[in-house]
N, C-alpha and C positions, 0 to 999 in steps of 0.2 A: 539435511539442511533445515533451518527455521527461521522463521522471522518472527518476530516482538513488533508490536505499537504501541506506544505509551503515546498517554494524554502530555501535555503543559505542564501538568506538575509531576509528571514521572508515573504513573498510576499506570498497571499493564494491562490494556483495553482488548489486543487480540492477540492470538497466538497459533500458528500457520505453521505445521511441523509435516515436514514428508521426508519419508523411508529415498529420495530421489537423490541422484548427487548431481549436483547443479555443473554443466560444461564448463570449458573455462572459456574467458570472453563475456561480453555481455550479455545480460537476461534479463527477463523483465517479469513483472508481478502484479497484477492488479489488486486491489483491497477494493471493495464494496464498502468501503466506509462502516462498516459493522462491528460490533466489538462480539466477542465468545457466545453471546447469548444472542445475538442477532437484532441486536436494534441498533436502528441507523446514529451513529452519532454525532453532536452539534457540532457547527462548524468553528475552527481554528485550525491551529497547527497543531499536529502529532511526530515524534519521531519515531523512525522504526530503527530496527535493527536486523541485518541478518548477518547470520552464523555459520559454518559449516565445519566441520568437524573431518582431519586430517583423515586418506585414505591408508596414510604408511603409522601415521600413530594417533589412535584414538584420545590420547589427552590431549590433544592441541586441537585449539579449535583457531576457525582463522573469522574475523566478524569486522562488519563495519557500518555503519548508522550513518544517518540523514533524515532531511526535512521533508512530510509531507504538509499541505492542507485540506481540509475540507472545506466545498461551497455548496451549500445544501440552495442558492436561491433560484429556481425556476428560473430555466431559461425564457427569455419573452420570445413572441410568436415569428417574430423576423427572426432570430437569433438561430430558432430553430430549423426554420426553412432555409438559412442559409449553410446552416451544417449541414443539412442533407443535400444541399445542391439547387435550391430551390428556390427560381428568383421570384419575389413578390411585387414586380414595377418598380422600388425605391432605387 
């Protein structure tokens, strides 16, 4: 299995390949916002892509893409107390 990120104009930012074969059913992935060389990158939209390659025939590969975005803005200090459960009197 692998996944692709491309930027907005198509440009391929990360690349997430494992020896793994992914269940059938839903999975999930997190991206760190990172691109290959490990810096965080600005925020927009990226699409990814993933792929995964037939167990009964290795030329077919079966793939399908979507929209992420990045928000690189600092959560403000409420914002965060209330993620963690934390009420602040407001």
């Amino acid at each position: 299995m692998f996944i692709l990120i491309r930027d907005s104009a198509g440009n391929l930012i990360r690349t997430v390949a494992s020896e793994l074969i992914a269940p059938a059913g839903p999975n999930s992935f997190i991206w760190d916002g990172k691109n290959d060389q490990g810096v965080l990158q600005p925020e927009g939209k990226y699409v990814y892509t993933v792929a995964q390659r037939s167990l009964t025939d290795t030329t077919q590969i079966s793939a399908f893409s979507g929209n992420v975005a990045i928000e690189n803005t600092p959560m403000k200090k409420h914002q965060m107390m209330k993620k963690k459960g934390i009420n602040d009197g407001h």
